[in-house]
Residue frames as qw, qx, qy, qz and C-alpha x, y, z in Angstrom:
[[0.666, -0.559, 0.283, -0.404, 39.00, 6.35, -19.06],
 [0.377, 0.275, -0.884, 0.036, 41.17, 3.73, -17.77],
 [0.722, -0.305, -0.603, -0.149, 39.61, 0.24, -17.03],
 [0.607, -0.615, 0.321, -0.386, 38.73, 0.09, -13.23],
 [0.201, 0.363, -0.910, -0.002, 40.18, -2.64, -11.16],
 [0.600, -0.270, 0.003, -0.753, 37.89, -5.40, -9.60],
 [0.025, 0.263, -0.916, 0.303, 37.91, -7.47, -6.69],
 [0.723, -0.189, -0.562, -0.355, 36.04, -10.27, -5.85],
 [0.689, -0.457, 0.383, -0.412, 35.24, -11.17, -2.00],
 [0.110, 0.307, -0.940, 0.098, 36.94, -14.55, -1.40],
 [0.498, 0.223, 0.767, -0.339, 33.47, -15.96, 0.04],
 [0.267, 0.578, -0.237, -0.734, 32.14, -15.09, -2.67],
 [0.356, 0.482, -0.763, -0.244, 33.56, -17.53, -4.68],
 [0.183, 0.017, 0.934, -0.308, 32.66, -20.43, -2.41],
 [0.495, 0.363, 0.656, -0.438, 29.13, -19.79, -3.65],
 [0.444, 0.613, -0.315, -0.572, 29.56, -19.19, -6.97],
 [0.957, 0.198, 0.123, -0.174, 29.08, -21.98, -9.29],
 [0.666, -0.484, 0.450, 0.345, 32.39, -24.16, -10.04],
 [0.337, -0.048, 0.764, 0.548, 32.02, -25.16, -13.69],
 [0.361, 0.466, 0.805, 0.076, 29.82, -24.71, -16.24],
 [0.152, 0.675, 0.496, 0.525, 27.52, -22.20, -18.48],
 [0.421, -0.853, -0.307, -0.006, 26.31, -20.39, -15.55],
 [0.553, -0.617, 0.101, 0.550, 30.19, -19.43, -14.22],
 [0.469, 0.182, 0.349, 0.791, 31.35, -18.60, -17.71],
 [0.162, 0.601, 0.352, 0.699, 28.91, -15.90, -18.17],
 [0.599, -0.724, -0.288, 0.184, 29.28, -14.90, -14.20],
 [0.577, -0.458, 0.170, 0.655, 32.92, -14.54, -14.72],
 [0.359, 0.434, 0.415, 0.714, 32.32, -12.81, -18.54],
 [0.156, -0.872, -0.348, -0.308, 30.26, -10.27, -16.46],
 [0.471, -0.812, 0.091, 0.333, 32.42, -9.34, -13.36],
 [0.659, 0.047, 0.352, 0.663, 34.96, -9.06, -16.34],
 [0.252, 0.479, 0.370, 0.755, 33.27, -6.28, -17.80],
 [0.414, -0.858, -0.291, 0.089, 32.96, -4.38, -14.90],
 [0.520, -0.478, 0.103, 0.700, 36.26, -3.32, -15.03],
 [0.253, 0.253, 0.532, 0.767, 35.85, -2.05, -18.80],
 [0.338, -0.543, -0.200, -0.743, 32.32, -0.09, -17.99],
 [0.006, -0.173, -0.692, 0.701, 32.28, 0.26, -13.92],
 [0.352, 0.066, 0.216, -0.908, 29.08, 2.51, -14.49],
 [0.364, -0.167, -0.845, -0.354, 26.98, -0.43, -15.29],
 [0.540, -0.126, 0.398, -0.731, 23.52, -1.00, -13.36],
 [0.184, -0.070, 0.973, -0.118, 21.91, -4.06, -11.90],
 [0.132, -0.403, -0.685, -0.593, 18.82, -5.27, -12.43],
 [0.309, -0.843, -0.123, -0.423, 18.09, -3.67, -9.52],
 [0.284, 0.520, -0.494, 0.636, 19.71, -2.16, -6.37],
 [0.698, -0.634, -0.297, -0.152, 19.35, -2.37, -2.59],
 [0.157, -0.860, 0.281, -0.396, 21.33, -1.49, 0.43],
 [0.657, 0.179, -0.708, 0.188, 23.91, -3.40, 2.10],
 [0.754, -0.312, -0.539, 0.209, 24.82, -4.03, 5.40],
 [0.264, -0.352, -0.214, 0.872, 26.25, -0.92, 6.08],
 [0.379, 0.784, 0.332, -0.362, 23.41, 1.23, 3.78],
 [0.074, -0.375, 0.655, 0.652, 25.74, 1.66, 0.80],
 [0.794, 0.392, 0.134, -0.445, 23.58, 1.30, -2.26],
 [0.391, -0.316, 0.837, 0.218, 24.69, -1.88, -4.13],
 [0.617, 0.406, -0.387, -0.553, 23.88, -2.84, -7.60],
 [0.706, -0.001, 0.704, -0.081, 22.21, -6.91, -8.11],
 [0.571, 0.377, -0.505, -0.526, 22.52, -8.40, -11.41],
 [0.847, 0.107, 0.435, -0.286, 20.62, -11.61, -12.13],
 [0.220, 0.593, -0.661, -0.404, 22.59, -14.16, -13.77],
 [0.502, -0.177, -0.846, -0.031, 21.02, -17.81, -14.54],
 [0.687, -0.448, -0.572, -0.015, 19.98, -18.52, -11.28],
 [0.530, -0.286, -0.234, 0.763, 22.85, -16.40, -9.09],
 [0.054, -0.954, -0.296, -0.007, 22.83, -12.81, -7.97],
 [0.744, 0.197, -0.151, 0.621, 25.94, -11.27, -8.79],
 [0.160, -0.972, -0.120, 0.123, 26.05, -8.03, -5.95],
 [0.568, 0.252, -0.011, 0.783, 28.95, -5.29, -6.76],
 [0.237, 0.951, 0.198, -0.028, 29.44, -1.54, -6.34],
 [0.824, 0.100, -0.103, 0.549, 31.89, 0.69, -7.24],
 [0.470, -0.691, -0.026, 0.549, 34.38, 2.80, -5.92],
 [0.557, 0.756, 0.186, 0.290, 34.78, 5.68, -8.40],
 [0.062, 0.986, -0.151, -0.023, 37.09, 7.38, -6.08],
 [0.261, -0.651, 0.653, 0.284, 39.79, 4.93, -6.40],
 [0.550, 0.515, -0.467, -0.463, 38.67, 3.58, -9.39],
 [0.014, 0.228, -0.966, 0.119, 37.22, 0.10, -8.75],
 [0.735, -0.204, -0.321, -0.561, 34.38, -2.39, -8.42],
 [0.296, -0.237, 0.770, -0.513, 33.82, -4.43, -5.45],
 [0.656, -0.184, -0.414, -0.603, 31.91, -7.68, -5.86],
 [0.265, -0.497, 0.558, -0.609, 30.88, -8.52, -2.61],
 [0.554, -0.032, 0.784, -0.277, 28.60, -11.62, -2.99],
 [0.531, 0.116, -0.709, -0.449, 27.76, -14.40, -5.77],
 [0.287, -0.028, 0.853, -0.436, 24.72, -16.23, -4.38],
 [0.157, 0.356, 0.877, 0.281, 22.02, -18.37, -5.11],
 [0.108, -0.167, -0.245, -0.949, 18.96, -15.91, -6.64],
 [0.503, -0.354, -0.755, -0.228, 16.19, -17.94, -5.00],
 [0.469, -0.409, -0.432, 0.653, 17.62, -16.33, -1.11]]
């Protein structure tokens, strides 16, 4: 299987932590989304439009994704605080 690609929302980023422990192993995850798309959060929930969306709990942040197996991608739609 070739690696998916995998975009990151642009807000996104704005909430995602700048520096530190916490971003390295944010960005070490949305990294390996492209290598194994079929990964699962620690749990799921429906967006905004009812698409099921996969949450993964990282430090303190919720990293939300899903992906698009028919063109062969991951979408990560929000990086927010876990506490919201």
């Amino acid at each position: 299987m070739r690696p998916y690609q995998v975009y990151i929302n642009q807000a996104a980023l704005y909430t995602a932590p700048k520096t530190g422990p916490s971003r390295r192993r944010i960005m070490q995850f949305i990294d390996s989304l492209g290598a194994d798309p079929f990964q699962k959060g620690d749990f799921s929930e429906a967006d905004d439009v009812g698409r099921t969306v996969q949450v993964r709990i990282i430090d303190r942040f919720a990293v939300i994704f899903w992906a698009d197996h028919a063109v062969s991608e991951v979408k990560v739609t929000h990086i927010k605080s876990a506490d919201k």
